[in-house]
N, C-alpha and C positions, 0 to 999 in steps of 0.2 A: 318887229323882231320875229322870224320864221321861227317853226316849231322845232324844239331840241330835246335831245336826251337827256337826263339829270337823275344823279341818285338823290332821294330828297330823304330826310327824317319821317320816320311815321309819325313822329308827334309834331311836323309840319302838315300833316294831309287830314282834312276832314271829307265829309259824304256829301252828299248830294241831296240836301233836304227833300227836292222835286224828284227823288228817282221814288220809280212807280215800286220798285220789289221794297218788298220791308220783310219779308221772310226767306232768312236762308237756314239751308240743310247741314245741322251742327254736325253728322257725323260725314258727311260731302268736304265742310269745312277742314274737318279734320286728316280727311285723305290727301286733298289739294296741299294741306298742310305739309305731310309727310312728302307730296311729288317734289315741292319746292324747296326739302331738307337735301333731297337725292339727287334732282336734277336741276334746281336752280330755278327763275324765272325764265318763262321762254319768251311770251312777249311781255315788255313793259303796260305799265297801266300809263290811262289817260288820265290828266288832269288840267286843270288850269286855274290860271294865278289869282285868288282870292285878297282882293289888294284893302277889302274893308276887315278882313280879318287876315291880312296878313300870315297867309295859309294856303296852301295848292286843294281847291274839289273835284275830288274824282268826279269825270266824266263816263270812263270805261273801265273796268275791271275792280269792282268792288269785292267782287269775291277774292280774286288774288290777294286784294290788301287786307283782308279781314283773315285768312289763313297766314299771309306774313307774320299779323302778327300774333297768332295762335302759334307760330312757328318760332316766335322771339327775336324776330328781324327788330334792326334799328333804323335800318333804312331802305329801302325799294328803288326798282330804277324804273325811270316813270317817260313818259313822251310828254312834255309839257308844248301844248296849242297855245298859238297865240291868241289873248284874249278879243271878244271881238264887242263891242257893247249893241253893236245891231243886230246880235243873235238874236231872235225870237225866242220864246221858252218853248212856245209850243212845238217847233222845230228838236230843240234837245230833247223833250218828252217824247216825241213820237221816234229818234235817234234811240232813246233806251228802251222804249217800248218795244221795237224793233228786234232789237240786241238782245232782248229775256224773251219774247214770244218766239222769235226763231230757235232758241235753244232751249224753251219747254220751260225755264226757268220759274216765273212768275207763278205765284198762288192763286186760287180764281177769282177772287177777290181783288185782289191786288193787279189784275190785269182789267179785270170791271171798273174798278175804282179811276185806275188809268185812262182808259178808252175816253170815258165820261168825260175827265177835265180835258182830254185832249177835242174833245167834242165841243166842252164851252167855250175852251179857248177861239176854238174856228168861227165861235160866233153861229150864226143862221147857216152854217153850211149843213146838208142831210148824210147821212148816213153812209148814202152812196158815195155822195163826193168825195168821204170822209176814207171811203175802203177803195175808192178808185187812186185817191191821192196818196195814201201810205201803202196799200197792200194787203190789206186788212178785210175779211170777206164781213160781208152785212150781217151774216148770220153771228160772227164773234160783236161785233156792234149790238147785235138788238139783246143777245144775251147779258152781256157788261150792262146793257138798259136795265132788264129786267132784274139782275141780282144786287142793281141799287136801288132797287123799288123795295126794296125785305128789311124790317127791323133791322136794324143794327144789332138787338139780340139773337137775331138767326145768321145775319153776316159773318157775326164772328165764329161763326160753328160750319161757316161754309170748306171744304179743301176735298186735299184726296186722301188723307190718312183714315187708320179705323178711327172710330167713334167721330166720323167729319162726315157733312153732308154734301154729298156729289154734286158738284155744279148744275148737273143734269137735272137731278131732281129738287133741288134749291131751283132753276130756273120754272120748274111748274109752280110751287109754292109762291110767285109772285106774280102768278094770275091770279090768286086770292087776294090783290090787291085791297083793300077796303074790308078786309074779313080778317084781322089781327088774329084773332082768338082760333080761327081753322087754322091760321097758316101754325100759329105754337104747337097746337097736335099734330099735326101733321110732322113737323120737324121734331117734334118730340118720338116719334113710333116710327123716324128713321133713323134717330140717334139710338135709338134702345134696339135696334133689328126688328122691329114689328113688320115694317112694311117695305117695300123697297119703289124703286123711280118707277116704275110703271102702274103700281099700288097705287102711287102720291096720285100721278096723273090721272088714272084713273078716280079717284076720292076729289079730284078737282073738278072732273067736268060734271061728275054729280052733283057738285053743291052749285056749280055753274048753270047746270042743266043743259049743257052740251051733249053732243055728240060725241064721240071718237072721231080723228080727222084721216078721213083717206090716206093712204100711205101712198105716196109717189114713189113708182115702180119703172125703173130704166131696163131694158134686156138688153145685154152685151153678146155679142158672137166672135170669136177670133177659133176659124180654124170648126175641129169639133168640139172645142171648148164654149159653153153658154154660162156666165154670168148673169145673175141680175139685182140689180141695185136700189135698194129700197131706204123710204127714208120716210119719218112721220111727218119733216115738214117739206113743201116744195122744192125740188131740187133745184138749185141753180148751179149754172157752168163751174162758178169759183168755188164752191162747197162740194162737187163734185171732184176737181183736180183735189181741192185736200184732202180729197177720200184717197182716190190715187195714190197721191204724193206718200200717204200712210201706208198704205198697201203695199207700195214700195219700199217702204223703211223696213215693214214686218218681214214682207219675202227678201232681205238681205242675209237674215240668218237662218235661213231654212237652206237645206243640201237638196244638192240636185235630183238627188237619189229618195227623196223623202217619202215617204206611206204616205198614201191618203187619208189615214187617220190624221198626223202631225199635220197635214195642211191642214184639216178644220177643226184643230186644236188652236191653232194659230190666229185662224178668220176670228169666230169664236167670240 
């Protein structure tokens, strides 16, 4: 049976046990909410036919259905796929992984946690193959490693909100690997404002007895404009265009007319 359109009951449609996002933005929810009062659904959600519970699982658009029905819909109009039983999982996981990582969606955790099983799923494949095969640069791979290496009482304290530890410096906290008791104060004197990511780091390679690592330094030239591009860890091509690709996003909202203060407000 090819894929159709169908309004189904919300109390026909459950979630997607395997979807990587487990956190969403209650007051996000609640605007989506109000668009869908004013202007209706614009695309259906994705689902498919749950034939052991007799019930359609979202594939796509979990947000939409979770504001429906903060919205008090009774029913949704949805794209129902036909089911396929030689779907791979790991295929669908790296489908929604895709789907919340290109739209910023995912908590850092919840995209760590993700990468990982999409990792064992692959079996022996490395890292690379893993970011050549989805899109995925190695540097978001080795991180997702890294912030599953941390208690699980420091995971939960990982995000971006205040009193949440930045992924950035949650990801030096588990080079203390084997050092429990540093890595709690340390996350402890970034939840309280003691110290901040470059503190942490810093407080790691001491107890490591490292060094500081050379920063990798690119010069750009266009015109009489010189850029140059620095970064604590090795630059590579792909971590480089996502610099880009960012830099592009931020000078969308800057005027053509702009001070050069507001551009390095902006860089910043």
């Amino acid at each position: 049976m090819p894929n159709q359109i169908l309004e189904i009951p919300l109390s026909r449609i459950h979630t997607d046990p395997n979807q990587p996002r487990t956190q969403f933005d209650h007051e996000a929810l609640a605007e989506l909410a109000k668009s869908l009062v004013a202007r209706g659904l614009l695309q259906p959600i994705g689902v498919e036919f749950d034939a052991k519970r007799d019930s359609y699982m979202i594939l796509t658009g979990e947000s939409r259905y979770r504001a429906a029905m903060i919205a008090g819909w009774e029913t949704i109009t949805c794209l129902v796929h036909e089911s396929k039983a030689a779907v791979i999982e790991m295929d669908r996981l790296a489908d929604r992984l895709t789907e919340n990582v290109c739209r910023c969606d995912l908590a850092p955790m919840d995209e760590a946690i993700a990468l990982r099983k999409l990792k064992l799923l692959k079996g022996g494949a490395t890292s690379k193959q893993i970011a050549d095969e989805y899109g995925f640069s190695e540097a978001r791979l080795s991180r997702a490693e890294a912030l599953c290496r941390l208690p699980e009482a420091i995971q939960s304290k990982v995000g971006t909100g205040q009193g949440m530890i930045p992924a950035s410096a949650a990801v030096e906290l588990a080079r203390l690997d084997g050092h429990p008791n540093s890595q709690m104060e340390l996350a402890e004197a970034i939840l309280e404002g003691r110290i901040t990511r470059d503190d942490a780091a810093k407080k790691v390679r001491e107890l490591l007895g490292t060094r500081a690592p050379r920063k990798a330094r690119i010069p750009l030239r266009y015109g009489d404009i010189s850029i140059t591009v620095a970064s604590d860890q090795p630059l590579s091509v792909s971590a480089l265009k996502q610099a880009v690709r960012s830099l592009q996003k931020a000078l969308k909202g800057l005027k053509e007319d702009a001070a050069p203060s507001e551009l390095a407000e902006l860089l910043s």
